[in-house]
C-alpha positions in Angstrom: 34.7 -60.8 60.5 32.8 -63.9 61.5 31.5 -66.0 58.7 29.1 -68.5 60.5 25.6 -67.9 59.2 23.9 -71.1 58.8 23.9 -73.0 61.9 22.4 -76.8 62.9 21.1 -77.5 65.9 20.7 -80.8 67.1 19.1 -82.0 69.9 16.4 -84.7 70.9 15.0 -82.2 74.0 13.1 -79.3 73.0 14.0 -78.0 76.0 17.7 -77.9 75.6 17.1 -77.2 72.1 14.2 -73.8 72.8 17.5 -72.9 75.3 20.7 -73.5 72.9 18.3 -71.8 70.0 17.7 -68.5 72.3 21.7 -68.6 73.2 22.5 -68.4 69.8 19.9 -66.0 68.6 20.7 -63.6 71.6 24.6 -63.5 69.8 23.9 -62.7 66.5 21.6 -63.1 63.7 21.8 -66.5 62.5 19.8 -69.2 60.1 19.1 -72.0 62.6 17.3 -75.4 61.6 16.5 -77.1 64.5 16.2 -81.6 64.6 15.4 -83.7 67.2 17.8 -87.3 65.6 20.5 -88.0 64.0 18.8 -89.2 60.2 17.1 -86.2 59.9 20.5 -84.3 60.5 22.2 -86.3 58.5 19.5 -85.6 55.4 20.1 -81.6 56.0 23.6 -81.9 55.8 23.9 -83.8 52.6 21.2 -81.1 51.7 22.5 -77.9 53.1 25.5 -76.2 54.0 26.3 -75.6 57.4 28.8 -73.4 59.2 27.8 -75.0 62.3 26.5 -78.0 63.4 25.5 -78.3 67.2 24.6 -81.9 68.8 23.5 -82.1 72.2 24.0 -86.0 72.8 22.4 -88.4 73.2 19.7 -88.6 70.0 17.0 -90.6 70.3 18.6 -92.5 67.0 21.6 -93.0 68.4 24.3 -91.7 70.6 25.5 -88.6 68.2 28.9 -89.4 68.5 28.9 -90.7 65.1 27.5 -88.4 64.0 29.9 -85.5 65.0 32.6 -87.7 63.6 30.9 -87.9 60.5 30.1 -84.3 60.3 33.6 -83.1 61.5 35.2 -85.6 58.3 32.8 -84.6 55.8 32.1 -81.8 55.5 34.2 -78.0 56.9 32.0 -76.8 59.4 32.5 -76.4 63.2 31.1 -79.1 65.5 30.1 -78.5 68.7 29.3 -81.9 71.3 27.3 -81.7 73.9 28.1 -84.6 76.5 27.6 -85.5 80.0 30.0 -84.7 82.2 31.1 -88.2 82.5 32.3 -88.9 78.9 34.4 -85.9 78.8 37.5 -88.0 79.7 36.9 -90.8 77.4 36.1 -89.1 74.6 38.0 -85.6 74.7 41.8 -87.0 73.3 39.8 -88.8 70.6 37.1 -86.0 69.5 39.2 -83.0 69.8 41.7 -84.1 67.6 39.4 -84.3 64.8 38.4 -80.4 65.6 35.1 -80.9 67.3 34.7 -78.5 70.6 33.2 -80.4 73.3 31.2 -78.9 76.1 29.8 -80.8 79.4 26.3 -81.2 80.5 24.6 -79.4 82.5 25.6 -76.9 80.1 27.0 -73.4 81.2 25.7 -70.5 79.5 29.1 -68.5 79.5 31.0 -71.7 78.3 28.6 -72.0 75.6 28.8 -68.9 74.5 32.4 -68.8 74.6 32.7 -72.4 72.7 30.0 -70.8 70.1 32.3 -67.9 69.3 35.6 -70.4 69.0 33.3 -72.2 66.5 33.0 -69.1 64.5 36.2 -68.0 64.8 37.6 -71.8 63.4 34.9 -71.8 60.7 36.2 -67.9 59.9 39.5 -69.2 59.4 38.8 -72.3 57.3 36.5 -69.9 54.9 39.6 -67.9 54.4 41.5 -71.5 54.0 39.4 -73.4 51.6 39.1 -69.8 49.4 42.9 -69.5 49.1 43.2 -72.8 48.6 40.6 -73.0 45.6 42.3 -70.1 44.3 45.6 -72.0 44.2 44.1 -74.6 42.8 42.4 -72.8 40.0 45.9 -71.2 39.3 47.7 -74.3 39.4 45.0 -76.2 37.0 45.6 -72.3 34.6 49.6 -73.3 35.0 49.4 -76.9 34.0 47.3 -76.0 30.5 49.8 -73.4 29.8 52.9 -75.8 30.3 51.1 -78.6 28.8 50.5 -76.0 25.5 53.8 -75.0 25.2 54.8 -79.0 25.1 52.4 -79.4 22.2 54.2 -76.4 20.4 57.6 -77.8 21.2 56.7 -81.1 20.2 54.4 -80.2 16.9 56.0 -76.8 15.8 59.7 -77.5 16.8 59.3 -74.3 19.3 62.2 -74.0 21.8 60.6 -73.3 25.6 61.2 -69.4 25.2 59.8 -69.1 22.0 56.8 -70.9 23.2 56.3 -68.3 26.1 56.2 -65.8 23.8 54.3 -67.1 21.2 51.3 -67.7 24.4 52.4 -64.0 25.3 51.9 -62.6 21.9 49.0 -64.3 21.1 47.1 -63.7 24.0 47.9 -60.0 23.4 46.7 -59.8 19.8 43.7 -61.4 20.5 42.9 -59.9 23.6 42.7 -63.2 25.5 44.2 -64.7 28.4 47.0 -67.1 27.7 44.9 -70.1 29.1 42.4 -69.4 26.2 45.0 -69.2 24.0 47.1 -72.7 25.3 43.3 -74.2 25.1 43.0 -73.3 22.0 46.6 -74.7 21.1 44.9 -77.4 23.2 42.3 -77.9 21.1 43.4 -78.0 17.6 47.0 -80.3 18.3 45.4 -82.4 20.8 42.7 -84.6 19.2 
């Protein structure tokens, strides 16, 4: 199950760019936005959201770099560099360990390709990553007003802990809620 959809291409040469856009397109259907510097990628990014963002360096604006290192801290898509063959030494240890996939100029078709698809599969496991981890999150914040009601009916109604749990248990029951609408009601009415 690949998850990359939305993809950002990058490049100041329309030729590279008309020959990465074909690459991709020939793999799959995907939503590519194509730009020629490094401003106008950084506008869609703060804009859009990409599961990919491709820079073949250097931009006219700059050298890209910076801007795959801001990409790859800001925000959880894939980034894929495009370099010359020369800077793959002194810039692999540094790039790679902030998750960008570098490939070499002139560019291979087959080691694109095969980059591309490590891009999707990364950006397929991050998706299934950040969702578990916003699901945790959500529980944990669902824990913490539960807790934080049964403190307020230890502390106000002289509830032991186990009576409290059951009072949020029987509540929610009655009423047909959950037991965080119930501890935010609770919530609500002690804490003002």
């Amino acid at each position: 199950m690949i998850l990359v959809e939305k993809i950002l291409l990058v490049s100041s040469s329309d030729k590279i760019a008309q020959s990465l856009f074909g690459i991709i397109n020939s793999m799959g259907e995907y939503q590519i936005s194509t730009v020629k510097t490094a401003f106008t990628a950084r506008e869609k990014i703060q804009t859009n959201e990409f599961d990919a963002v491709v820079i073949n360096t250097p931009l006219s604006d700059e050298t890209g770099l910076e801007l795959a290192d801001e990409t790859a801290a800001g925000s959880a898509c894939c980034v894929i560099l495009i370099v010359k063959e020369e800077l793959i030494n002194k810039i692999t240890e540094k790039y790679e360990k902030k998750g960008i996939i570098i490939v070499s100029k002139p560019i291979s078709k087959q080691l694109f390709i095969n980059s591309f698809k490590l891009a999707c599969s990364i950006q397929s496991r991050l998706s299934v990553l950040k969702d578990e981890n916003d699901r945790l999150k959500v529980q944990i914040n669902e824990i913490s007003i539960i807790n934080r009601a049964k403190c307020v009916l230890i502390q106000y109604l002289g509830m032991t802990e186990p009576m409290a749990h059951r009072y949020l248990e029987k509540q929610a029951m009655d009423m047909r809620i959950s037991k965080r609408q119930v501890a935010e009601n609770i919530l609500t009415t002690y804490e003002q």
